[in-house]
C-alpha positions in Angstrom: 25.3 -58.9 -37.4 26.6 -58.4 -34.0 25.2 -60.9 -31.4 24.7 -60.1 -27.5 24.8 -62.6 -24.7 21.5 -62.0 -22.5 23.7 -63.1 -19.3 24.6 -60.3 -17.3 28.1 -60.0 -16.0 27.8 -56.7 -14.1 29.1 -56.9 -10.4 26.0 -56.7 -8.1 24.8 -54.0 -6.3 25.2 -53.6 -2.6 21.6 -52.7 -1.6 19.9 -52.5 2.1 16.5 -52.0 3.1 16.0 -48.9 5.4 14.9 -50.3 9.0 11.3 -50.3 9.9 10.1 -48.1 11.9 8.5 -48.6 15.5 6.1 -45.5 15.2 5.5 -42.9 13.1 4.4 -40.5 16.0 5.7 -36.9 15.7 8.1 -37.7 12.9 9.7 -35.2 10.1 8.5 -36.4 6.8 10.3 -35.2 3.8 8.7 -35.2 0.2 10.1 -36.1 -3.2 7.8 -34.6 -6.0 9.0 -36.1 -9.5 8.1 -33.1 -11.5 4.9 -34.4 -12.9 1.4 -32.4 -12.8 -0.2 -32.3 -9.8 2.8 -34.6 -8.0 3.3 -31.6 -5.1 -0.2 -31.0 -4.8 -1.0 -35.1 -4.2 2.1 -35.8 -2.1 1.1 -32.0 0.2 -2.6 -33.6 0.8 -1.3 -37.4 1.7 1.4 -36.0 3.7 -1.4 -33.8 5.6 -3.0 -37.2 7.0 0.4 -37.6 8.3 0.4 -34.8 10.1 -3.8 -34.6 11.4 -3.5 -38.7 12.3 0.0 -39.1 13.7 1.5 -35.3 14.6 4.1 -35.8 11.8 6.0 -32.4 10.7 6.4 -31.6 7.3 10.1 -30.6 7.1 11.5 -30.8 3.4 9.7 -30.8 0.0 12.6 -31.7 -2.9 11.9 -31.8 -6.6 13.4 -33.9 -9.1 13.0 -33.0 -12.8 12.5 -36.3 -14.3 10.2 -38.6 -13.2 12.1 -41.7 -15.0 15.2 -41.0 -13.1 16.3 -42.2 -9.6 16.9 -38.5 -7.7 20.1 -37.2 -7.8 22.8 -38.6 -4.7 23.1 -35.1 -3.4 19.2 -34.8 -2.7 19.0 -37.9 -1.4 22.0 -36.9 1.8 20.6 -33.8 2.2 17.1 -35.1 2.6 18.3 -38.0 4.7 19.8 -35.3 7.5 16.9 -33.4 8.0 13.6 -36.0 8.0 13.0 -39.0 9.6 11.1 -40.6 6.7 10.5 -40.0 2.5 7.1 -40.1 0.7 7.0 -39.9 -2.7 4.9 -40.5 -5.6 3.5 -39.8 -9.3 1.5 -37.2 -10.4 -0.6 -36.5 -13.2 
């Protein structure tokens, strides 16, 4: 029998909330569809009440093939440089 000590000892992560935004006026939004049914459709329509209610741009749609899985680094940059904000959510 092998026994395992519930303490974690892993170093902790350096994490950082983005900052908030003043206004969302006229921003580029980017989306992050998770690869589930109906996640692009969803995410199109709640980003087009972004757009009709604020003047928001749709700039970038990403994909990400599992929806368990945080996306991968290199989406995340190359979203980052072209929006101003990220919506994502779950489909199905």
């Amino acid at each position: 029998m092998q026994l395992y000590s519930p303490m974690s000892t892993a170093p902790k992560r350096k994490a950082f909330r983005a900052p908030a935004l003043a206004s969302i006026d006229g921003l580029r939004i980017g989306i992050l569809e998770n690869g589930k049914l109906n996640a692009e459709e969803m995410l199109q329509e709640f980003a087009a009440l972004f757009v009709e209610r604020h003047g928001c741009t749709v700039h970038t749609l990403a994909s990400k093939s599992n929806a368990s899985a945080p996306a991968p680094a290199n989406t995340l940059v190359k979203v980052a440089q072209e929006v101003d904000f990220l919506i994502t959510g779950l489909g199905d």
